[in-house]
N, C-alpha and C positions, 0 to 999 in steps of 0.2 A: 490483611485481607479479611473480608467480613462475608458470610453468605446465611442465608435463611432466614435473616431477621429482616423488622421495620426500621427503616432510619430516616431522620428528617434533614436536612441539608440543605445550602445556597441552588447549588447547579449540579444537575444529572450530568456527566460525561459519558454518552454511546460510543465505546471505539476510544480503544488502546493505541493505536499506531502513532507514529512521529506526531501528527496534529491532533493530535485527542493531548498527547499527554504536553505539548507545546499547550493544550487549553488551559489545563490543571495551573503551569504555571503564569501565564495572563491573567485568570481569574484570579489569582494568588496575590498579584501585583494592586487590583484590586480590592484585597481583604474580603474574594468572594472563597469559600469552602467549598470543595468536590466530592462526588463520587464518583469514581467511573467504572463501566461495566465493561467487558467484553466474553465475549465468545472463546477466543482462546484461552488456551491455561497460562500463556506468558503476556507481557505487555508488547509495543513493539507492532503488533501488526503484520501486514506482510513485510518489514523491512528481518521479522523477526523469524517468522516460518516458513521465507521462500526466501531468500537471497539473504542471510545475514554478511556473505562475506563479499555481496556486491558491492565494488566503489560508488561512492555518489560522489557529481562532483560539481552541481551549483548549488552548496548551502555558503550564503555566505562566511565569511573567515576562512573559511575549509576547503584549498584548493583540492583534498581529495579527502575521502572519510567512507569509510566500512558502514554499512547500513549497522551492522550489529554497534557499532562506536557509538555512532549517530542517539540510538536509544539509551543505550548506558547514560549518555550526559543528557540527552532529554528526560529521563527520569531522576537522575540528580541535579535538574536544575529547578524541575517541580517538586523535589521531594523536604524541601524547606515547607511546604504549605500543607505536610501533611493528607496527602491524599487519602479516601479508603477504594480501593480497589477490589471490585467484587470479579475476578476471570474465572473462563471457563462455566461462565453463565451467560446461556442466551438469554436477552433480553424477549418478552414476548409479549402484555399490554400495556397500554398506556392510555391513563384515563384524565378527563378533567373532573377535577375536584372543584368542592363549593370554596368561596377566599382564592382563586385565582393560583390555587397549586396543580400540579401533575402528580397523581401518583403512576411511580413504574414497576412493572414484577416481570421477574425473570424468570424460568424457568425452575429453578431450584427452591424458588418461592421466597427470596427477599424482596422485600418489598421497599420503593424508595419514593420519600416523597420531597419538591423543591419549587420552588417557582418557575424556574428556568430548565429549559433540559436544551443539552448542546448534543446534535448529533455529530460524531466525527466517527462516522463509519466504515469510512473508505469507500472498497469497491461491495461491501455489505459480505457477505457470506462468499468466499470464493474458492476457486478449480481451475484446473488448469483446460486450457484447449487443449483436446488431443486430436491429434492428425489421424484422417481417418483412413491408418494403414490394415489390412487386413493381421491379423494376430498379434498386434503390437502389444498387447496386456499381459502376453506371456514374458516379456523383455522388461516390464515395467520395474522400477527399483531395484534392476541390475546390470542393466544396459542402456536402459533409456529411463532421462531424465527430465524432469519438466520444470525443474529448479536444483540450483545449485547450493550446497549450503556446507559444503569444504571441498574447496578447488584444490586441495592436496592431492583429493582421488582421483584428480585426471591429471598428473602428472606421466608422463612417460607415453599417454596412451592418444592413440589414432580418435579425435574429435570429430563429429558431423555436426555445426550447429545448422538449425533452419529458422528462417524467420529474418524479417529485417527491420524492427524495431527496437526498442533502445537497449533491450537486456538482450536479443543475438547481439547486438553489433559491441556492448561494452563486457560481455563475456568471452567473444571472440578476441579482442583486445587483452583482457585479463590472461586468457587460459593459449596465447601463442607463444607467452614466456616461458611455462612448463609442459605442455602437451609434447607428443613427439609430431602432430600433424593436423593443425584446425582446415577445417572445412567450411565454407557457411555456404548454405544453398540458399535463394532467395529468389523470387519468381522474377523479379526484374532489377535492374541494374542501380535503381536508383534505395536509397534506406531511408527509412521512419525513423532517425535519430540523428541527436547534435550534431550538427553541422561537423563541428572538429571533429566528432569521432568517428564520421563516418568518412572525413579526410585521413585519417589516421589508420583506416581498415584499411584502405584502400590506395595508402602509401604501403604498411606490411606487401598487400597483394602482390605491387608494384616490386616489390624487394623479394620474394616467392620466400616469406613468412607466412601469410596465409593462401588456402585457396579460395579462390570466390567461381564460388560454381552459378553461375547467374548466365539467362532467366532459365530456369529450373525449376521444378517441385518436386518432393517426397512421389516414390511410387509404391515401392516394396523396399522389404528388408529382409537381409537371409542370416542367417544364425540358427542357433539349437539350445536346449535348456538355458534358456534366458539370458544367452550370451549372442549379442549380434558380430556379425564379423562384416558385414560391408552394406550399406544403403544406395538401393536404386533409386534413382532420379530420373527425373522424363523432362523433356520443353513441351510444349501446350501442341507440338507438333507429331510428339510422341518418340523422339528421338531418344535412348537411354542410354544411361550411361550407371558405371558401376561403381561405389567408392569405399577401397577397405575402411573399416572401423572397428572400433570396440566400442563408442561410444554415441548416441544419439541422444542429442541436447534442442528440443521442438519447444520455439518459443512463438506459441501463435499467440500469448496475451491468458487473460483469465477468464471464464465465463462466472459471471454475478448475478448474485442473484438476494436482494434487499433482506428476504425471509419477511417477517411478520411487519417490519418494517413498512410495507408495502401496502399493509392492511388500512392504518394506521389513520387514514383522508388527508394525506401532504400532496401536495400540489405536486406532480411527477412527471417528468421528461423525459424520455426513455430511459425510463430506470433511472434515472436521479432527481433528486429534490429540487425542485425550485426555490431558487430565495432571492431575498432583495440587496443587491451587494454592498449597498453601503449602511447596511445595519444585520446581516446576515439569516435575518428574520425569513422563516419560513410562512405556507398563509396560514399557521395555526399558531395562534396567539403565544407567546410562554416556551415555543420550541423557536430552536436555534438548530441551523446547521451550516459546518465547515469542511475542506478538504475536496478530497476526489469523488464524494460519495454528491456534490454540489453541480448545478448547472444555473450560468446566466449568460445575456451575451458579452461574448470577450473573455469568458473562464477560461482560465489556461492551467492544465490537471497538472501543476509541480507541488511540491512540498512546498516549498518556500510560499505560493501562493495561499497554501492553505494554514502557514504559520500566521501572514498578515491577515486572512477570515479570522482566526482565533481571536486576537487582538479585538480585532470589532466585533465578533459575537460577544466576548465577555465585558465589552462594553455596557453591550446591549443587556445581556443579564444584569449588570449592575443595575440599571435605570428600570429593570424591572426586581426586583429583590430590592432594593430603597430609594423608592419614588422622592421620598420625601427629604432625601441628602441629594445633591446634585455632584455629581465629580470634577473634580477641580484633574485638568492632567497636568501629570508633570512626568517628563524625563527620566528615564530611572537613572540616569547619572545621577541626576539631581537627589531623587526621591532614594536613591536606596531601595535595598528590598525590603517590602513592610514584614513583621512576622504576626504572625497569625495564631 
């Protein structure tokens, strides 16, 4: 890890998470060199500071895989090429330089310069949604939780999840095995998540494994020094109903926010980068961007999507970092891993 100095290098990596450091090792396959930056103090991303012990389970190979697993081998699969990793530096300008380079400086005042710079941001700087219950911040990180990051702790105990997207409905799943009571409240009957898993919830339901408190929403919660004991719920008609707990688990998503990112003149769609998907190219010459932090039409926000952007943006850096070798592809069956 490197911070406060100038360094020169192939490709800028913006963003540590699963697709930043999938970048490290694409670029690598190409005998392109990295640095990558991040904002946090760990790699990983949010697979690493909000859900490490969420299952993921479309990577290919891996009918199921731990987000914290997940990076462990994304980082030993890029770490043959030598990364330097600058974290827990925010990244803050970014200039053109004369000879077609970028320099980048971060906060901490290293300074990076390369031809290529690959944003893999993600969702850029993030937070959690919080449901706007009256005095819920008194309960915060000891009753109420807006990421899970050891499902040990909710062993034994009365769960409220809310939300019907893909972390309610595959935490619900997870934490029905050890809880003593999941709950998931959700405004309407139908969920924002994998089809199977939400056959899956909804078979538990069926089996009175879990409850499905649906259509419903958050109203109140009662408790005392920062322990809740049960969450009111209302229907749009005002109906209420009362559910013991010890536990509330609100997964309304993250709110994002680019940070300096934003400044920067990228072509931008509500809050994500525009680019051209079959060369990942953003409209500023020399920058590249991949992942969830990307919009085009038909983007579809998985990992796996943003592993195959990788692929093609370090392409794309290649054919800019040596105009004048053309690359020949070849198969890494074939090819092997080059070392660098």
């Amino acid at each position: 890890m490197a911070d406060g100095h100038h360094h020169q290098t192939d490709v800028i990596i913006v963003g540590a998470g699963p697709v930043g450091l999938f970048t490290v090792f694409e670029c690598g396959m190409v005998r392109l060199q990295c640095h990558v930056v991040d904002v946090l103090d760990d790699v990983g991303g949010q697979c690493t500071a909000l859900y490490p012990e969420k299952p993921i389970y479309d990577i290919p190979g891996f009918p199921k895989v731990d987000a914290a697993e997940l990076i462990v081998r994304l980082r030993a699969q890029a770490a043959p090429f030598r990364p330097v990793y600058h974290l827990g530096e925010q990244v803050q300008a970014l200039e053109a330089q004369t000879g077609g380079f970028w320099k980048l400086t971060t906060a901490k005042g290293t300074v990076l310069q390369a031809r290529a710079v690959i944003l893999a941001a993600g969702v850029g700087a993030f937070g959690p949604n919080r449901p706007p219950l009256e005095g819920i911040e008194a309960f915060e990180g000891r009753s109420v939780f807006y990421y899970v990051t050891q499902r040990e702790n909710f062993r034994g105990k009365r769960v409220v999840i809310a939300g019907g997207g893909d972390s309610a409905v595959d935490w619900a799943l997870s934490l029905a095995e050890i809880a003593a009571r999941v709950s998931v409240i959700h405004r309407r009957d139908r969920f924002r998540a994998a089809p199977d898993s939400e056959a899956r919830l909804k078979a538990l339901a069926k089996d009175g494994k879990i409850d499905l408190v649906v259509p419903y929403q958050l109203h109140s919660l009662d408790g005392a020094n920062g322990q809740i004991t049960a969450v009111n719920v209302a229907t749009l008609d005002g109906v209420e109903k009362k559910i013991p707990a010890d536990v509330l688990l609100p997964f309304f998503g993250l709110s994002m926010s680019l940070g300096p990112i934003a400044e920067w003149g990228l072509a931008l769609e509500r809050n994500q980068i525009a680019v051209d998907p079959a060369t990942a190219a953003t409209n500023l010459a020399g920058i590249f961007a991949v992942g969830d932090v990307v919009t085009y039409p038909g983007k579809l926000k998985l990992i796996l999507t943003g592993f195959a952007e990788a692929a093609i943006a370090a392409r794309s850096a290649y054919a800019l970092v040596h105009p004048e070798t053309p690359l020949h592809f070849e198969y890494s069956t074939t090819a092997g891993v080059p070392s660098v």
